[in-house]
C-alpha positions in Angstrom: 0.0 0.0 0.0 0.9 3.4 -0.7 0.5 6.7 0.1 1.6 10.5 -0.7 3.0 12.2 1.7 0.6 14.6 3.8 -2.0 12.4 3.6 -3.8 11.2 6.5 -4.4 7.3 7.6 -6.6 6.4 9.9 -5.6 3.7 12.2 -6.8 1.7 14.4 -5.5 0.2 17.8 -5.1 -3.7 17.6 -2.4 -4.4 20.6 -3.0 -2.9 23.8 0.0 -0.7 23.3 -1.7 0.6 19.6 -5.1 1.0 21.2 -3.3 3.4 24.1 -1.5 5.4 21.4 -5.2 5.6 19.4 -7.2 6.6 22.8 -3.9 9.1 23.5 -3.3 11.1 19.9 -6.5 9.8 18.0 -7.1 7.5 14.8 -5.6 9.7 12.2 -2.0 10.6 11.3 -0.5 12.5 8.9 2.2 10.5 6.6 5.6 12.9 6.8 7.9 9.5 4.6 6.2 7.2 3.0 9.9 6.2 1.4 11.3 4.4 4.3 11.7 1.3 6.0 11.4 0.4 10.0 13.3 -2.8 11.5 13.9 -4.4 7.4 9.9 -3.8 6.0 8.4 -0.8 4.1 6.6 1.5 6.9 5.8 5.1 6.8 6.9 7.5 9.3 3.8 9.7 10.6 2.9 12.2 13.3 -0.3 12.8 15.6 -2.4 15.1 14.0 -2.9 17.0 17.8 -0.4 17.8 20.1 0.9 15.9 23.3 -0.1 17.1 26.7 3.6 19.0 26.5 2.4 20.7 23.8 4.1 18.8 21.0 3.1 16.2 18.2 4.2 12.6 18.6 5.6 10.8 15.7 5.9 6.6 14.7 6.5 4.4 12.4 3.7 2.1 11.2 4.7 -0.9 9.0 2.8 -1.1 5.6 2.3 -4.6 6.3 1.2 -6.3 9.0 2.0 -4.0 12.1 1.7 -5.7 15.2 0.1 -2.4 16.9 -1.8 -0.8 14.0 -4.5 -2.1 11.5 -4.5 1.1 8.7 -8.4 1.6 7.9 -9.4 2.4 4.4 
């Protein structure tokens, strides 16, 4: 799967460590690489689309394929 960057996914939570980072920063993210790779496999890098308690937007990789925290919603 691919996307452009600054495009949003929408994800959703399937470990319990996914679903915290859902219920913390929300279901959509905005894709800042889409060229990359995480730990070997294609991923995309992306960021919260609000800001942290501190003020400041969290960013994580999400594997194209089979993520063990993330399902990507279409």
């Amino acid at each position: 799967m691919t996307c452009d960057i600054g495009k949003i996914l929408t994800c959703r939570g399937i470990s319990r460590h996914g679903k915290g980072r859902i219920a913390t920063h929300g279901e959509q993210w905005l894709v800042m690489r889409d060229d990359m790779r995480f730990r070997g496999e294609p991923a995309w890098l992306v960021q919260s689309m609000d800001t942290t308690d501190r003020g400041e937007f969290h960013s994580r990789w999400i594997h194209k394929q089979n993520d063990t925290d993330f399902e990507v919603v279409l």
